[in-house]
N, CA, C and O of each residue as an XYZ file, in Angstrom:
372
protein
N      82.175    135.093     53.836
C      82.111    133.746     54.366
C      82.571    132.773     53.288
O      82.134    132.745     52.137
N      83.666    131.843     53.888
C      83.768    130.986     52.642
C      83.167    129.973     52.486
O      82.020    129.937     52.930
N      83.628    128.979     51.915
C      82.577    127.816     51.420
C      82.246    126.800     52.878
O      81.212    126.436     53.438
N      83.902    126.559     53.151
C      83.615    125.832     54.380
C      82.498    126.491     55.698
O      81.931    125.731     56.483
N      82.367    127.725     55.732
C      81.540    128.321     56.697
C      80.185    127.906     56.507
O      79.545    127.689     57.536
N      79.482    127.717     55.157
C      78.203    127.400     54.506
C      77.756    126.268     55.107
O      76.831    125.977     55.865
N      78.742    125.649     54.521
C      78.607    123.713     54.504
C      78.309    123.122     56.123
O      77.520    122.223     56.411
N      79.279    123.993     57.185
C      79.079    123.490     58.734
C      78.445    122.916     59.145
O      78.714    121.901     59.787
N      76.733    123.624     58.791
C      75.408    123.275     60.034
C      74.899    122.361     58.853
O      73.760    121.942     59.058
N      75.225    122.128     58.174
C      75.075    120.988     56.979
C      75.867    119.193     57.891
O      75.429    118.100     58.250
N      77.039    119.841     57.873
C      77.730    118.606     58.075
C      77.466    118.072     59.300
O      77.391    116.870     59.553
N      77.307    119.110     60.166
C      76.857    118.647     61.465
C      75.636    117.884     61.504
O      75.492    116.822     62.109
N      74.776    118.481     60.832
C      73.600    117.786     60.863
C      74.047    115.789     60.420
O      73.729    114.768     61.031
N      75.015    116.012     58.910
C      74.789    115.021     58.251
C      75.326    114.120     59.624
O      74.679    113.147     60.013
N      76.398    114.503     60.200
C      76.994    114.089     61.502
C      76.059    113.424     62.178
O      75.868    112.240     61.903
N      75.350    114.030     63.127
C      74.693    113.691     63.940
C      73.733    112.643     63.942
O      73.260    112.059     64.918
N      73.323    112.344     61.798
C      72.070    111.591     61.704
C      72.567    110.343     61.952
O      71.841    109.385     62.217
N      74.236    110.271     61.857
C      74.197    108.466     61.928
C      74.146    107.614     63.242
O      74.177    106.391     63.377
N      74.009    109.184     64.696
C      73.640    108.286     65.925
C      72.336    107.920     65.910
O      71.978    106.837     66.373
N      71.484    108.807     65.366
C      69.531    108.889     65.316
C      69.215    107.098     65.361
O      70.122    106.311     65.092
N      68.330    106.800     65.599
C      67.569    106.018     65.916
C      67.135    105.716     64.428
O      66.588    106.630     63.811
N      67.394    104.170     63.640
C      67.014    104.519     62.412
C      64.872    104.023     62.238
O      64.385    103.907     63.363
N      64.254    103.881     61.554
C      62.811    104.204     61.955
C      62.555    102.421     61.996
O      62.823    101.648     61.076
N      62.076    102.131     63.084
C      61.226    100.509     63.352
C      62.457     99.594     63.914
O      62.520     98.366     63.977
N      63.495    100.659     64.335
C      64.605     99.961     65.237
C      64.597    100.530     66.806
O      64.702    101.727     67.073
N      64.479     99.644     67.637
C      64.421    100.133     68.999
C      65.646    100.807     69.778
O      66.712    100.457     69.274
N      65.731    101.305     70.400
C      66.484    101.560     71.002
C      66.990    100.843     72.312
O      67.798    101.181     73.178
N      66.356     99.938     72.161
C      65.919     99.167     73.541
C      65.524     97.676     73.151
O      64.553     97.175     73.718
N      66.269     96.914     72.163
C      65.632     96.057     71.601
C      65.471     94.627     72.862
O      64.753     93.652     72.644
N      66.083     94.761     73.803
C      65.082     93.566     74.929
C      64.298     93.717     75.616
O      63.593     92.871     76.166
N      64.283     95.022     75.721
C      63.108     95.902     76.578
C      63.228     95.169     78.313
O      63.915     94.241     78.741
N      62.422     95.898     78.851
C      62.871     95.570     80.665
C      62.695     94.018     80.648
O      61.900     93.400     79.940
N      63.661     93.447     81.638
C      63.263     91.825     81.584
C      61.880     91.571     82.153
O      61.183     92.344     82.811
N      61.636     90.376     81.778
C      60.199     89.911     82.324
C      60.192     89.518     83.846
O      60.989     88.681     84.270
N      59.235     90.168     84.691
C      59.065     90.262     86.000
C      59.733     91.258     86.825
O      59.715     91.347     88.053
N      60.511     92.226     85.705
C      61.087     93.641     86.685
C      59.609     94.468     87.071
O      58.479     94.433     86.584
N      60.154     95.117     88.048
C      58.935     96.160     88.060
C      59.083     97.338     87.814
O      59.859     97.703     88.698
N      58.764     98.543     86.942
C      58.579     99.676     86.902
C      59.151    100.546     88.275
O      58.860    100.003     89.341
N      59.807    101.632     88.361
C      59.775    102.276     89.544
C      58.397    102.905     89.893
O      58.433    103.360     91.036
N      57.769    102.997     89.576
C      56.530    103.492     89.571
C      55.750    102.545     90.541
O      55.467    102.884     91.690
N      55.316    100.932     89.819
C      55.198     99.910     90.718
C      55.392     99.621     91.898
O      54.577     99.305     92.765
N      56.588     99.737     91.949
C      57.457     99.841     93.334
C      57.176    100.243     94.232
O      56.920     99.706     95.310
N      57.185    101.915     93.718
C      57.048    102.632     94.675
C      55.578    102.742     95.297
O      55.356    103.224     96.408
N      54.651    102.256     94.477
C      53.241    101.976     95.061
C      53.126    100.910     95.926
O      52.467    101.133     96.941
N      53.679     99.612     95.766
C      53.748     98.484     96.548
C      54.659     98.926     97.448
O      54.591     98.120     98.376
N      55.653     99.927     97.757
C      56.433    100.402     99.249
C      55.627    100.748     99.453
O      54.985    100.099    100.279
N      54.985    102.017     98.902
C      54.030    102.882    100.345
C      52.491    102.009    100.461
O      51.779    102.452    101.362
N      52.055    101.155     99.886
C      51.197    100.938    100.310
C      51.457     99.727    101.600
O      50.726     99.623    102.585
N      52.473     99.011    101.364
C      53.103     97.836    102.561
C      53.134     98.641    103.901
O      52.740     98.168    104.967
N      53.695    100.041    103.731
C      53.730    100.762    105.139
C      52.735    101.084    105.994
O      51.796    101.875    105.893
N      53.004    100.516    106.658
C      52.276    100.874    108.405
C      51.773    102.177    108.261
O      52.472    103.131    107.921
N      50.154    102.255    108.600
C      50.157    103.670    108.649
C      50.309    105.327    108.940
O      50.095    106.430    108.438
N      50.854    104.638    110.160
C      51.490    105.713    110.949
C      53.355    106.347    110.391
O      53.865    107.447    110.603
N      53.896    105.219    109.712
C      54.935    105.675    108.516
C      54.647    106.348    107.673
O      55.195    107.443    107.543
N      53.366    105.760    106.535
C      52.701    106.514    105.615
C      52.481    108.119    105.959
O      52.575    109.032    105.139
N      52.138    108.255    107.495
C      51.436    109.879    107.519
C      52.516    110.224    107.809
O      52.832    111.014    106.920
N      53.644    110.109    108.788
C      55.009    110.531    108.618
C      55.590    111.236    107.332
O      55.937    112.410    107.200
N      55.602    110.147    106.374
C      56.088    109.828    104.956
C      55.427    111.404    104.203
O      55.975    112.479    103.957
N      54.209    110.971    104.036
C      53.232    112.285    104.071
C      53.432    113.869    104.697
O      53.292    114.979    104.182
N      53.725    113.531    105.709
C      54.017    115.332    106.601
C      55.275    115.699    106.007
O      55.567    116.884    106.169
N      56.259    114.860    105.234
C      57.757    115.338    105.419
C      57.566    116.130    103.686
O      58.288    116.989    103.180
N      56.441    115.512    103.154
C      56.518    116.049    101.746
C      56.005    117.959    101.761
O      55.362    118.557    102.623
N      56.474    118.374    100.733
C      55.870    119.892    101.035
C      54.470    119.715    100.159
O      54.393    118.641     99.563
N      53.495    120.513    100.025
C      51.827    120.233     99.809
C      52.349    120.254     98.244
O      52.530    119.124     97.790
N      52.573    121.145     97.508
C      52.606    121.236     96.523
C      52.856    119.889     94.983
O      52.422    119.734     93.842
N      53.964    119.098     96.078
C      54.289    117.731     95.967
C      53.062    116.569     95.777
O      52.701    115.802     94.885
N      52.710    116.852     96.937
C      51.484    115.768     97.201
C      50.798    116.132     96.028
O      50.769    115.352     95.075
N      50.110    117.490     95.980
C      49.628    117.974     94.924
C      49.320    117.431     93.831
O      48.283    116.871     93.477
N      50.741    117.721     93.057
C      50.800    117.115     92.014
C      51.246    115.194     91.437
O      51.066    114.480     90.451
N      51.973    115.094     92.973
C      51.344    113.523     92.829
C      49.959    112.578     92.983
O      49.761    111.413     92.637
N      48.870    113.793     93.803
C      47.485    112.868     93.353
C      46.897    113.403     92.211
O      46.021    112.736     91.659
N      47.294    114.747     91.647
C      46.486    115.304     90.646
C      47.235    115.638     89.351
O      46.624    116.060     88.369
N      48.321    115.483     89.353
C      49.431    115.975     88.272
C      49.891    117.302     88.093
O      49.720    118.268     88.836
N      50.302    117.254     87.357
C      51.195    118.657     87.146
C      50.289    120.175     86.708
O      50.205    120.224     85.481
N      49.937    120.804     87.057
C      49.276    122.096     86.220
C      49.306    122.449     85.108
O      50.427    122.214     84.657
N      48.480    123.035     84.172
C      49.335    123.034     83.031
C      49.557    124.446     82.934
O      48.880    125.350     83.423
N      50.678    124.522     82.181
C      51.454    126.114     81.862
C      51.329    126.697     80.910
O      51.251    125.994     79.902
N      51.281    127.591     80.789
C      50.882    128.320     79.254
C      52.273    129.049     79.096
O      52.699    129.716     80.039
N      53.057    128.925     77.810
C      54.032    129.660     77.748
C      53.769    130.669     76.872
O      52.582    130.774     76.564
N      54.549    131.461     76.369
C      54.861    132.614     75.279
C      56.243    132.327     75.122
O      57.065    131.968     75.965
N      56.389    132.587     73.669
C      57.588    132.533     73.179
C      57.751    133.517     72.334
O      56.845    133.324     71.523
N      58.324    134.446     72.005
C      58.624    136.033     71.203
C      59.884    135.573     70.496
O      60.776    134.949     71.070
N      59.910    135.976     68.994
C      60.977    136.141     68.683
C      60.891    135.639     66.871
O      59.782    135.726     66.345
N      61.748    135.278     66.253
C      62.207    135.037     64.483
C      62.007    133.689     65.324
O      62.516    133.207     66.336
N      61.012    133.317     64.407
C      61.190    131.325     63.898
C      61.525    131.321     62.710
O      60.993    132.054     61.877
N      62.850    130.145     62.341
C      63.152    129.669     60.727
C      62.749    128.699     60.730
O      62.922    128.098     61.791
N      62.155    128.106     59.866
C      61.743    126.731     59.721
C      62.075    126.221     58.393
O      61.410    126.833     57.557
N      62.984    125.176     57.765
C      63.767    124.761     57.038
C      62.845    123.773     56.810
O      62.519    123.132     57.809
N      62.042    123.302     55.164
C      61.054    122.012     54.924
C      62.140    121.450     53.857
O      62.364    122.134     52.858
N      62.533    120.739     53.967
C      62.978    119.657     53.263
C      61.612    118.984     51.872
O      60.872    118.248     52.524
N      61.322    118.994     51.000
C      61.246    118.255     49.962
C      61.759    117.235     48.927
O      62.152    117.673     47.846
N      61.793    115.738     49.201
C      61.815    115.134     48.801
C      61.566    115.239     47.176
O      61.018    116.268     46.779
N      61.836    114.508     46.475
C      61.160    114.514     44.941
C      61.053    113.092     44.346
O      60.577    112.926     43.223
């Protein structure tokens, strides 16, 4: 392997850091305008405006699992992962 092969996942890295987010700079520095609403919001003030006989409509068309996890959240999952972890620590001095 020659030198240039070494250096690659080096440069890439150095590459990549100058899109990063630098630290106590937003990414988002106006943030949502004042008086937008969240989709989240929204979507609570639609279904709650609906007639109730829409609502249970609205309701039957979802599959259970859905509903589910929109009144109770998501399950949680347990994974496994098998295999070589490298882990590269950087030290400062």
């Amino acid at each position: 392997m020659d030198e240039l092969d070494e250096n690659k996942p080096q440069e890439q890295v150095n590459n990549k850091k100058k899109y990063q987010f630098k630290p106590g700079v937003s990414g988002n520095p106006g943030g949502r305008p004042k008086g937008s609403k969240s989709m989240k919001t929204w979507a609570k003030e639609y279904l709650a405006a609906m007639p109730e006989e829409d609502r249970v409509e609205f309701v039957n068309s979802i599959d259970h699992k859905t509903i589910w996890e929109m009144s109770e959240g998501k399950a949680k999952q347990d994974v496994e992962v098998e295999g070589e972890v490298n882990i590269l620590i950087k030290i400062d001095e």
